[in-house]
PyMOL Python script that loads the backbone (N, CA, C, O; Angstrom):
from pymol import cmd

cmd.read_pdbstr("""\
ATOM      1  N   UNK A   1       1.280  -6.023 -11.332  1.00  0.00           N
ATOM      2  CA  UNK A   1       0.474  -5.758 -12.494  1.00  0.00           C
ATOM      3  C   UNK A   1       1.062  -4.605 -13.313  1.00  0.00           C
ATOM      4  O   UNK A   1       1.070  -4.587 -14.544  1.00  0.00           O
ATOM      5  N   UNK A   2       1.651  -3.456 -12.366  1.00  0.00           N
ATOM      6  CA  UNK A   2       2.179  -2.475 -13.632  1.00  0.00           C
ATOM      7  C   UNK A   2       3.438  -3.202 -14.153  1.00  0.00           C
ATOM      8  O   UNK A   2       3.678  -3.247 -15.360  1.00  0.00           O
ATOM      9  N   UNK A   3       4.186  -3.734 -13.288  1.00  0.00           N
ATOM     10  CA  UNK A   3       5.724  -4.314 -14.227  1.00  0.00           C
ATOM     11  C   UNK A   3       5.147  -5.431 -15.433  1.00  0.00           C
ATOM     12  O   UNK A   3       5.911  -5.709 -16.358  1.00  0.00           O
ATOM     13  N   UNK A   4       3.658  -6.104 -15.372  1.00  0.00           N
ATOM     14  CA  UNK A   4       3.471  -6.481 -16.205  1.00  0.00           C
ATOM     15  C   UNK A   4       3.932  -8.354 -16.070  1.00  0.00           C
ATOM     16  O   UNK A   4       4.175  -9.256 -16.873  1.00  0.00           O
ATOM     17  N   UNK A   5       3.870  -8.226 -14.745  1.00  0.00           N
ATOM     18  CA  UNK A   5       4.713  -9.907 -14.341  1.00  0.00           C
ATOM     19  C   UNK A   5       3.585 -10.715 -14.028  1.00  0.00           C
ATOM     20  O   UNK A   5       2.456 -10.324 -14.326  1.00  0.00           O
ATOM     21  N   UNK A   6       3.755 -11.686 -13.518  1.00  0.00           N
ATOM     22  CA  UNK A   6       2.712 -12.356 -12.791  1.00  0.00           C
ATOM     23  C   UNK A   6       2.156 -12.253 -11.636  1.00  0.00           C
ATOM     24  O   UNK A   6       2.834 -11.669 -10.791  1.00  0.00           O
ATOM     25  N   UNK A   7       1.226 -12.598 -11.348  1.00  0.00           N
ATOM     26  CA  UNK A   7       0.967 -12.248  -9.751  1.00  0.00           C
ATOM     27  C   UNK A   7      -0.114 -13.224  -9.304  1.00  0.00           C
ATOM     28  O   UNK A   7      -1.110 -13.443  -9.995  1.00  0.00           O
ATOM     29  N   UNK A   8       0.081 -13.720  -8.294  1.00  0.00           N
ATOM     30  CA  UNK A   8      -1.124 -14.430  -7.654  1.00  0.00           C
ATOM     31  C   UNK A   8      -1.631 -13.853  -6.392  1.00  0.00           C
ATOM     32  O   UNK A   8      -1.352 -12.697  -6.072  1.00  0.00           O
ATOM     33  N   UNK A   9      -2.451 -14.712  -5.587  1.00  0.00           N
ATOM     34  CA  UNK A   9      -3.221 -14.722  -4.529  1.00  0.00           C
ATOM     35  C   UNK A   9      -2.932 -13.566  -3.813  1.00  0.00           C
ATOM     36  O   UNK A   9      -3.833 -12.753  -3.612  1.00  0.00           O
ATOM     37  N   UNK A  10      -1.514 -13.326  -3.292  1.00  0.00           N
ATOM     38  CA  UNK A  10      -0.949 -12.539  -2.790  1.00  0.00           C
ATOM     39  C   UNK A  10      -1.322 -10.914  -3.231  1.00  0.00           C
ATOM     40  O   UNK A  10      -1.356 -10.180  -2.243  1.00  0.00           O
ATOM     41  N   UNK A  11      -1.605 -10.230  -4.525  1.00  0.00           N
ATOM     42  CA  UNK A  11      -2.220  -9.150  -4.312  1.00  0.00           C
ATOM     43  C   UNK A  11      -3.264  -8.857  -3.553  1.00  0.00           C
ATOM     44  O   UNK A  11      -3.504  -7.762  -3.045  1.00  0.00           O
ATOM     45  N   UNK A  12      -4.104 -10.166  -3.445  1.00  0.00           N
ATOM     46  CA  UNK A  12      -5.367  -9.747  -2.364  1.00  0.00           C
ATOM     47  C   UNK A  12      -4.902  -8.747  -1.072  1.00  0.00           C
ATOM     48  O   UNK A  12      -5.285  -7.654  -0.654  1.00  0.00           O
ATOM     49  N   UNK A  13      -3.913  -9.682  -0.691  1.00  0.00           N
ATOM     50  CA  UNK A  13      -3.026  -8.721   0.935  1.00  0.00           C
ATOM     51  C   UNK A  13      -2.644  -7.211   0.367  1.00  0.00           C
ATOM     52  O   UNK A  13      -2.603  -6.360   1.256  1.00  0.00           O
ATOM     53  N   UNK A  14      -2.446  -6.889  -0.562  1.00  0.00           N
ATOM     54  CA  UNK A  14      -1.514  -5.996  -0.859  1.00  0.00           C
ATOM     55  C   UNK A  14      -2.705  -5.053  -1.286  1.00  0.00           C
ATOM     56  O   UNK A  14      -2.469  -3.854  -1.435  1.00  0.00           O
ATOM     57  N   UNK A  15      -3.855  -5.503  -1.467  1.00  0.00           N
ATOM     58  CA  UNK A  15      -5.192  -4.426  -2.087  1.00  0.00           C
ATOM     59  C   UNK A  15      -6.072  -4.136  -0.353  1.00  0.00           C
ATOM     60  O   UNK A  15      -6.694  -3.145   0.030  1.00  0.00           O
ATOM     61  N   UNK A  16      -5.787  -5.395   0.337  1.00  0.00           N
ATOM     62  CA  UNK A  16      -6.252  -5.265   1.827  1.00  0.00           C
ATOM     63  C   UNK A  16      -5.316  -4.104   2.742  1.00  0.00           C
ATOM     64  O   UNK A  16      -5.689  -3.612   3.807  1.00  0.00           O
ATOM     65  N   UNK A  17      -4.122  -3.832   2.100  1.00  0.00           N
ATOM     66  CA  UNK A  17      -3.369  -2.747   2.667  1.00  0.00           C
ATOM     67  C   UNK A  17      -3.773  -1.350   2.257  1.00  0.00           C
ATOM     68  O   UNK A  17      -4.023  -0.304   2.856  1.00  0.00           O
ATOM     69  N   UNK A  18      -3.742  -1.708   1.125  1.00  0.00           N
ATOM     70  CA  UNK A  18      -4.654  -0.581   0.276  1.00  0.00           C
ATOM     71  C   UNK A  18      -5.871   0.500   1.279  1.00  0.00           C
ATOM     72  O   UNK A  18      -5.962   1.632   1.752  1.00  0.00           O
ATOM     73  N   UNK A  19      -6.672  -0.857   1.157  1.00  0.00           N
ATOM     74  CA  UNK A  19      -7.964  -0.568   1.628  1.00  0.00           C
ATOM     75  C   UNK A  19      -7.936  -0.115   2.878  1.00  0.00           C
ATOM     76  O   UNK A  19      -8.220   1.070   3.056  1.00  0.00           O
ATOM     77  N   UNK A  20      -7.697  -0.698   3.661  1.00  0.00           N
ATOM     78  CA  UNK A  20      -7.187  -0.570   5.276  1.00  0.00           C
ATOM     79  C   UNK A  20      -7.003   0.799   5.346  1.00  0.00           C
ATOM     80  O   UNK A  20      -7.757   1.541   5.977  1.00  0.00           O
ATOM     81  N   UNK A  21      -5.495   1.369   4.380  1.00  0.00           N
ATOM     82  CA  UNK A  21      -4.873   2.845   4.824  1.00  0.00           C
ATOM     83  C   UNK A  21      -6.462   3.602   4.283  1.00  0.00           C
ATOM     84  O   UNK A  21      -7.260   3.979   5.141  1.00  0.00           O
ATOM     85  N   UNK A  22      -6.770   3.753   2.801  1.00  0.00           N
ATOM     86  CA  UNK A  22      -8.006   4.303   2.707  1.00  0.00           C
ATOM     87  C   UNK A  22      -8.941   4.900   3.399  1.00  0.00           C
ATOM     88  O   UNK A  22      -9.329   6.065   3.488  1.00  0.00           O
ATOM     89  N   UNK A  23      -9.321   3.621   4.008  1.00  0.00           N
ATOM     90  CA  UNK A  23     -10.547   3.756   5.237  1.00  0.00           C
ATOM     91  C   UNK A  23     -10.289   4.168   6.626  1.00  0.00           C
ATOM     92  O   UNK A  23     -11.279   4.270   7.350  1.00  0.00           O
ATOM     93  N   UNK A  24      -8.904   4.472   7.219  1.00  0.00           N
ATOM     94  CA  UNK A  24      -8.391   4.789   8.464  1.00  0.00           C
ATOM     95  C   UNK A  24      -8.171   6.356   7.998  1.00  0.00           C
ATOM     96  O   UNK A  24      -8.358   7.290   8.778  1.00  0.00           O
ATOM     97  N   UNK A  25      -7.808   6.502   6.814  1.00  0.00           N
ATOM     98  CA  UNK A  25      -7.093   8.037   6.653  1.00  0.00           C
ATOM     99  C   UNK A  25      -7.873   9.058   5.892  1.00  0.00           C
ATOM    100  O   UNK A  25      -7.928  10.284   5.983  1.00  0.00           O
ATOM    101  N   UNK A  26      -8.618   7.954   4.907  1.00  0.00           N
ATOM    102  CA  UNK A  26     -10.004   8.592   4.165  1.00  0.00           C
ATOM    103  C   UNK A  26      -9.543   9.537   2.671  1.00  0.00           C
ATOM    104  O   UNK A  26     -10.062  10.471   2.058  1.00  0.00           O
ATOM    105  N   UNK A  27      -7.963   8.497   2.468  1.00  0.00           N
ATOM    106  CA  UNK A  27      -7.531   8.897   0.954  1.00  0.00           C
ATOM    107  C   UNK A  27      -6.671   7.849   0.678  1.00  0.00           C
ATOM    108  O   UNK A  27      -6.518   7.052   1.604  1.00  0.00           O
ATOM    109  N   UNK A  28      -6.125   7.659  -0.252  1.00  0.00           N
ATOM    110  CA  UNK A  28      -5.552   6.359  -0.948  1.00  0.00           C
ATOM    111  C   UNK A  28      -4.284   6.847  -0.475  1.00  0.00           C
ATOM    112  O   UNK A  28      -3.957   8.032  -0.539  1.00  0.00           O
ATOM    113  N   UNK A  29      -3.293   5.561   0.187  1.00  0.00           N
ATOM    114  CA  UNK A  29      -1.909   5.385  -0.068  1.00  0.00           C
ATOM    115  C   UNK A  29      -0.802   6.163  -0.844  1.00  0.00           C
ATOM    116  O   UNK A  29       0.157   6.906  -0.640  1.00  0.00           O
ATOM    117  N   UNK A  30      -1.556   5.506  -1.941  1.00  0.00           N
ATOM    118  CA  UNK A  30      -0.938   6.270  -3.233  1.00  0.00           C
ATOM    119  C   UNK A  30      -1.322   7.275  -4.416  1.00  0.00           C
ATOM    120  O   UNK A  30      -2.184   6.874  -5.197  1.00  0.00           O
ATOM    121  N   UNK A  31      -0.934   8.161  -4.563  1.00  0.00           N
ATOM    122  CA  UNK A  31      -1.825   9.495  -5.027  1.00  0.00           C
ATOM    123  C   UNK A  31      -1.111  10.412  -6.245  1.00  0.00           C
ATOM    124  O   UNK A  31      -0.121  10.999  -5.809  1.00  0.00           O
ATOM    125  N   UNK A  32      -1.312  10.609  -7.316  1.00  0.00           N
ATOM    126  CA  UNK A  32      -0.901  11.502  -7.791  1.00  0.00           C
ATOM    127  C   UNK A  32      -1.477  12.019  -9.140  1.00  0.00           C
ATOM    128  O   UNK A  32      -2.424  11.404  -9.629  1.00  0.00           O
ATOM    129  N   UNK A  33      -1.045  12.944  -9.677  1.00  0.00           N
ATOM    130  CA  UNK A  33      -2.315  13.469 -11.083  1.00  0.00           C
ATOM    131  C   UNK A  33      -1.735  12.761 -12.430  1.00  0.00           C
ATOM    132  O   UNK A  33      -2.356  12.447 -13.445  1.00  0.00           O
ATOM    133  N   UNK A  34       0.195  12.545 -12.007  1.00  0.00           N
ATOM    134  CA  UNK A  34       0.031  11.819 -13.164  1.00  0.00           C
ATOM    135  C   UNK A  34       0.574  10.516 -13.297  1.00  0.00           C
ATOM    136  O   UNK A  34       1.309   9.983 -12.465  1.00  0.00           O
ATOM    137  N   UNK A  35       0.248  10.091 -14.206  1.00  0.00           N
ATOM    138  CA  UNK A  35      -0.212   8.662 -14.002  1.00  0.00           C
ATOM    139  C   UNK A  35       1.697   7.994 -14.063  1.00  0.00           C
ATOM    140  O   UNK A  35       1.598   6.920 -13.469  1.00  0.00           O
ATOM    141  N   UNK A  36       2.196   8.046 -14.200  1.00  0.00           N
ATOM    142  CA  UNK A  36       4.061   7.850 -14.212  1.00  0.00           C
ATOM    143  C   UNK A  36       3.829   8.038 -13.041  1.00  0.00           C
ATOM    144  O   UNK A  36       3.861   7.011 -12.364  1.00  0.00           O
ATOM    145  N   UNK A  37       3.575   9.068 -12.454  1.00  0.00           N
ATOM    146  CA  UNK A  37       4.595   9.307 -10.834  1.00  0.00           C
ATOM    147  C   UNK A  37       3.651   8.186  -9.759  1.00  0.00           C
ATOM    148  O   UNK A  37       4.180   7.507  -8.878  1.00  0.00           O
ATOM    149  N   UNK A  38       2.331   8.190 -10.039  1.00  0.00           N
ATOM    150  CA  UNK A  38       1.577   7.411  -9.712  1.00  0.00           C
ATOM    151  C   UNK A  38       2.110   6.204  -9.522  1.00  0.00           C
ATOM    152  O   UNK A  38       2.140   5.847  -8.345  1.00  0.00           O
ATOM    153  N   UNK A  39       2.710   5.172 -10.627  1.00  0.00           N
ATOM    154  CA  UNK A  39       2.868   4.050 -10.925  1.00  0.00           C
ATOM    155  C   UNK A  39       4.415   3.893 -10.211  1.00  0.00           C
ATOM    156  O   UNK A  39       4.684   2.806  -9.701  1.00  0.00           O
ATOM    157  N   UNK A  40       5.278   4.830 -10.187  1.00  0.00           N
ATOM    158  CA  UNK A  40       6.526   5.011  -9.631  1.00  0.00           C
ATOM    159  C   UNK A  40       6.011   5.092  -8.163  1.00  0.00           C
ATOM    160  O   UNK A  40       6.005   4.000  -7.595  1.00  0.00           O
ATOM    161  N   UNK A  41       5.677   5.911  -7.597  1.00  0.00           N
ATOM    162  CA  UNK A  41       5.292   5.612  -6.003  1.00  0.00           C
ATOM    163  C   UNK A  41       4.773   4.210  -5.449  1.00  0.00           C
ATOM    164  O   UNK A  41       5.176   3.736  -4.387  1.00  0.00           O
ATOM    165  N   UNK A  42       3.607   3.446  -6.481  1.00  0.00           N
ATOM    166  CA  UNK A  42       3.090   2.317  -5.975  1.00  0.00           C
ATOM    167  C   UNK A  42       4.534   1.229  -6.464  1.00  0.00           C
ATOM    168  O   UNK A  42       4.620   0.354  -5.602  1.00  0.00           O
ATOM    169  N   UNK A  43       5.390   1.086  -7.308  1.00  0.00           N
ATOM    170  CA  UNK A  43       6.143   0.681  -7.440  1.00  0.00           C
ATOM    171  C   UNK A  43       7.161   0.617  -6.472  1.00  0.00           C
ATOM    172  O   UNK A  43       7.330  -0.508  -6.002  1.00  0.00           O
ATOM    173  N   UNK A  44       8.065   1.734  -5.939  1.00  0.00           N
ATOM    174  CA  UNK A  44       8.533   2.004  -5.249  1.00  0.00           C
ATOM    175  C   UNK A  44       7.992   1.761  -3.417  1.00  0.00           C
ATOM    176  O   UNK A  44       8.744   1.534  -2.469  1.00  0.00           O
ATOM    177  N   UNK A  45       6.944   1.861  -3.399  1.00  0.00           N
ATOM    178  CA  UNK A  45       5.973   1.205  -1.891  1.00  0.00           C
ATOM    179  C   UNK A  45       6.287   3.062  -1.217  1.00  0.00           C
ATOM    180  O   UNK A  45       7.077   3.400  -0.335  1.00  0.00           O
ATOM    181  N   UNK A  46       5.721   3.586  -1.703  1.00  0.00           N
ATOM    182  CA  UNK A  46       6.160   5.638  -1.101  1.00  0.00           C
ATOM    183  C   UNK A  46       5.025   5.704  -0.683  1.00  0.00           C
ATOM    184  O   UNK A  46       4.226   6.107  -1.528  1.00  0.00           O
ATOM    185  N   UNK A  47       4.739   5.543  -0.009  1.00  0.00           N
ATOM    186  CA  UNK A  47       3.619   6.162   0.770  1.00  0.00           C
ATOM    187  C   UNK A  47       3.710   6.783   2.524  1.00  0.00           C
ATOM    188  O   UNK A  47       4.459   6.149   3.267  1.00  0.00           O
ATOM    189  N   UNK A  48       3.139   7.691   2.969  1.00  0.00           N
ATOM    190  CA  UNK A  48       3.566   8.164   4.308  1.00  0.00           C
ATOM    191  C   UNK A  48       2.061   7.946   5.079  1.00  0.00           C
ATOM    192  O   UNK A  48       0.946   8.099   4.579  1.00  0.00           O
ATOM    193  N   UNK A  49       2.296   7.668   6.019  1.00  0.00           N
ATOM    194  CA  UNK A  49       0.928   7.734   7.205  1.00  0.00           C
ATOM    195  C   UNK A  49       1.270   9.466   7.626  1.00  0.00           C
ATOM    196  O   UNK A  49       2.400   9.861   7.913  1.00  0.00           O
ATOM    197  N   UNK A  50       0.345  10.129   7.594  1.00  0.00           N
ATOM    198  CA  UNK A  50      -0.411  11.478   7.743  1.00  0.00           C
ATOM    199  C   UNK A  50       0.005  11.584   9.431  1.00  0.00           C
ATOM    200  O   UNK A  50      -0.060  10.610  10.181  1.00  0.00           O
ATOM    201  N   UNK A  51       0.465  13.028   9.885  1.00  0.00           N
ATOM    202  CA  UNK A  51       0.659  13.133  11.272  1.00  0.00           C
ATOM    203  C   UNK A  51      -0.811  13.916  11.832  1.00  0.00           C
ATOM    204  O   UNK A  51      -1.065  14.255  12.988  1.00  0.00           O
ATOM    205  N   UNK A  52      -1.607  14.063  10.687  1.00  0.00           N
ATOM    206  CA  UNK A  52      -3.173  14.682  11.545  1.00  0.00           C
ATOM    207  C   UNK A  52      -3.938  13.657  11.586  1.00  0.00           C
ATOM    208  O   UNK A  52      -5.093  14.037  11.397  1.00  0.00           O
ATOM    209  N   UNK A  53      -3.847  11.887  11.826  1.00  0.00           N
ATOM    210  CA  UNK A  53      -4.581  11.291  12.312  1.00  0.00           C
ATOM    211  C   UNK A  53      -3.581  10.785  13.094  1.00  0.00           C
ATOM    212  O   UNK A  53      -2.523  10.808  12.465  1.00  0.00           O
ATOM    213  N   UNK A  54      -3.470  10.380  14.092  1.00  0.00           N
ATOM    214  CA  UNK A  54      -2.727   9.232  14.663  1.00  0.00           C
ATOM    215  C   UNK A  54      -3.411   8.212  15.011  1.00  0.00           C
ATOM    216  O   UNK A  54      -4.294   8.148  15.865  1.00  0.00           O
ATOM    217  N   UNK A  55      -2.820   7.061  14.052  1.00  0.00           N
ATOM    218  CA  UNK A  55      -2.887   5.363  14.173  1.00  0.00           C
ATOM    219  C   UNK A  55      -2.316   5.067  15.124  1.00  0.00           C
ATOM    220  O   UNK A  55      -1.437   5.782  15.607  1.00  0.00           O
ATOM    221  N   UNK A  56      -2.770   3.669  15.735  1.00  0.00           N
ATOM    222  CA  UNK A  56      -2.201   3.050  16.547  1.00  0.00           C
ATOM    223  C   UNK A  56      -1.192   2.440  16.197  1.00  0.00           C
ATOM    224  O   UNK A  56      -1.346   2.237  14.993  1.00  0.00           O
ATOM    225  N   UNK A  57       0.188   1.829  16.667  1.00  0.00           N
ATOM    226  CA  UNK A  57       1.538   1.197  16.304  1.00  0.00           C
ATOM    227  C   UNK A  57       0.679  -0.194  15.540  1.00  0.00           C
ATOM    228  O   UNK A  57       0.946  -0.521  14.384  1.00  0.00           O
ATOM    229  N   UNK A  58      -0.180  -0.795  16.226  1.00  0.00           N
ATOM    230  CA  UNK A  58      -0.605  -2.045  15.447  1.00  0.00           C
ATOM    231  C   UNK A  58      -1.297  -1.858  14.177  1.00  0.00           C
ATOM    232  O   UNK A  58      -1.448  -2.924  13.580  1.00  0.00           O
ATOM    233  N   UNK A  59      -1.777  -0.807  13.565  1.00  0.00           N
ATOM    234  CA  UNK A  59      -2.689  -0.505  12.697  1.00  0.00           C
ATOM    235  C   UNK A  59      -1.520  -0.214  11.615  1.00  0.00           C
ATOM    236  O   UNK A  59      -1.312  -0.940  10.643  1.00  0.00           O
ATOM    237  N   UNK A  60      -0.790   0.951  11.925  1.00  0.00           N
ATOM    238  CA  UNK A  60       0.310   1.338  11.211  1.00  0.00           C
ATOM    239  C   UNK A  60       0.884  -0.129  10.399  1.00  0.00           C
ATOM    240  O   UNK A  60       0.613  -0.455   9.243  1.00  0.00           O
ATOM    241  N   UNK A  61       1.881  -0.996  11.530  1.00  0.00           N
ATOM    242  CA  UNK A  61       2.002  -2.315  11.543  1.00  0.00           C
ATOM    243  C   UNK A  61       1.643  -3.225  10.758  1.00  0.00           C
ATOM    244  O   UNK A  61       2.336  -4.122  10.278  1.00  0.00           O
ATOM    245  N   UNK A  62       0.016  -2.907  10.539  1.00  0.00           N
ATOM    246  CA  UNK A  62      -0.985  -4.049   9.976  1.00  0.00           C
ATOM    247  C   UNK A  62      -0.388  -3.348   8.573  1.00  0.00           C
ATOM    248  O   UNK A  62       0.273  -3.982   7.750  1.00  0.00           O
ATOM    249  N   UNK A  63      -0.631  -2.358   8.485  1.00  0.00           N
ATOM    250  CA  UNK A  63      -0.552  -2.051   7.271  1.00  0.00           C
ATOM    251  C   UNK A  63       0.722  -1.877   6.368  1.00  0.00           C
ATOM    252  O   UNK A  63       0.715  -2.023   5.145  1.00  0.00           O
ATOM    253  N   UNK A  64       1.802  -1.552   7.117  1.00  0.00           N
ATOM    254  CA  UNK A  64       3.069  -2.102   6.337  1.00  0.00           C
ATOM    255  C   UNK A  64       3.860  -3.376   6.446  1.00  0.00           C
ATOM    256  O   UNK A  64       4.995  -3.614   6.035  1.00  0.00           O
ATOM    257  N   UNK A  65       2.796  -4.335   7.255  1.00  0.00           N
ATOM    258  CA  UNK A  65       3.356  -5.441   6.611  1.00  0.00           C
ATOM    259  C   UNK A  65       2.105  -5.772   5.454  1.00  0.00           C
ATOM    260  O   UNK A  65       2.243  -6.806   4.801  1.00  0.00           O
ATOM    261  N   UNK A  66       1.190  -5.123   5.257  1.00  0.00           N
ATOM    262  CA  UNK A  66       0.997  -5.823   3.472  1.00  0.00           C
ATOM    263  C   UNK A  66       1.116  -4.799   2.644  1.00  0.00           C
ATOM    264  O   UNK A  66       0.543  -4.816   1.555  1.00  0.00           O
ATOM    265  N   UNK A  67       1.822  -3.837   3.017  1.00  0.00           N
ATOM    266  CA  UNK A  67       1.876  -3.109   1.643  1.00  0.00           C
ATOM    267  C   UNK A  67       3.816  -3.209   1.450  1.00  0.00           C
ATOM    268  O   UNK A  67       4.610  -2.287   1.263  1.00  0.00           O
ATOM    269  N   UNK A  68       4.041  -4.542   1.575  1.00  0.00           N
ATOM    270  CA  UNK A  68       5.938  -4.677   1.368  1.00  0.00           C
ATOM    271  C   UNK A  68       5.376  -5.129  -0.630  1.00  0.00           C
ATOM    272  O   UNK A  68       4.370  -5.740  -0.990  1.00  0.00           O
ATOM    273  N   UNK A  69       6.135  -4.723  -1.218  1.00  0.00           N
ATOM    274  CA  UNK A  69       6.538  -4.776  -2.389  1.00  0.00           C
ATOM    275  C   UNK A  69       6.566  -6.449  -2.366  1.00  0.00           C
ATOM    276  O   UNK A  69       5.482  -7.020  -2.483  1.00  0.00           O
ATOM    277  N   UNK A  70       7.701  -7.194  -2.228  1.00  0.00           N
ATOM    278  CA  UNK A  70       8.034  -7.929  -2.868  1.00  0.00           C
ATOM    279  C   UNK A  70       6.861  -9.138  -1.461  1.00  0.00           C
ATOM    280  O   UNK A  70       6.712  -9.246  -0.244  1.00  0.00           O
ATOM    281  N   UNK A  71       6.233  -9.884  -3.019  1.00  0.00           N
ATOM    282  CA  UNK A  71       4.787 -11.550  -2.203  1.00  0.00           C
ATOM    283  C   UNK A  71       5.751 -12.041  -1.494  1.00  0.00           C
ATOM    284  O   UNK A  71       5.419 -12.026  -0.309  1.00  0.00           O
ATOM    285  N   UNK A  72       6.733 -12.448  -1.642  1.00  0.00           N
ATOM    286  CA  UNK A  72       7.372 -13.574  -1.007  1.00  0.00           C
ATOM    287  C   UNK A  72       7.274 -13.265   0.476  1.00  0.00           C
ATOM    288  O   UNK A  72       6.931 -14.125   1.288  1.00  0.00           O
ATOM    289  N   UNK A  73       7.686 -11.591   0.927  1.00  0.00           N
ATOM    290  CA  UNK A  73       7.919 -11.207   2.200  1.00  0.00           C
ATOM    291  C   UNK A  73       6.773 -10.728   3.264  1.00  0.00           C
ATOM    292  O   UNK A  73       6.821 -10.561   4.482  1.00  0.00           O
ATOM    293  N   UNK A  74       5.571 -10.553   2.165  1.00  0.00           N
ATOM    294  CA  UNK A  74       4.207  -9.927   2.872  1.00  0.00           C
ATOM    295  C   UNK A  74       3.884 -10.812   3.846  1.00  0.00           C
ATOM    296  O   UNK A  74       4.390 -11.915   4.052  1.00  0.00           O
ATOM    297  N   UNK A  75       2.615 -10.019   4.699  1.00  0.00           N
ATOM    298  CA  UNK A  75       1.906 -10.719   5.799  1.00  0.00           C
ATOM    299  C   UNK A  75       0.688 -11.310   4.407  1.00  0.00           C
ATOM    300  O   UNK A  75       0.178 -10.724   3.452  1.00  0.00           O
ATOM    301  N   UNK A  76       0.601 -12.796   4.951  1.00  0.00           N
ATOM    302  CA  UNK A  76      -0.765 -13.293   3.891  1.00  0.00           C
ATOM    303  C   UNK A  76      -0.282 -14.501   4.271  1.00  0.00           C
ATOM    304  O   UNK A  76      -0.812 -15.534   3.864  1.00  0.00           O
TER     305      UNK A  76
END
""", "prot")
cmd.dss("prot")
cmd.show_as("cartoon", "prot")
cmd.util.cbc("prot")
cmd.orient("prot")
């Protein structure tokens, strides 16, 4: 949606990754004040899992296989 391309079904997985990290870590994935670096991180797939919670390997897992950039390669 930011490159402005098409997108189908497949963002659902990629907003379920979203959500997932959210609710395990209790802040968004992707974060920043301005809105460029913002769109460059979710672009880029930059996001880090936090070392003051520890996830389980499968949770971690769950969640970077739907937050891969390119539909073709996601879990969905």
């Amino acid at each position: 949606m930011i490159l402005k391309c098409g997108y189908n079904h497949m963002i659902d997985w990629w907003m379920l990754g979203c959500l997932t990290y959210e609710l395990f870590y209790k802040h968004p994935c992707f974060s920043d004040k301005e809105s460029s670096y913002l769109y460059d991180k979710i672009i880029k797939c930059n996001y880090r899992f936090p070392k003051t919670k520890d996830a389980s390997d499968t949770l971690k897992n769950f969640i970077q296989c739907l937050l891969i950039t390119e539909p073709s390669k996601r879990m969905g």
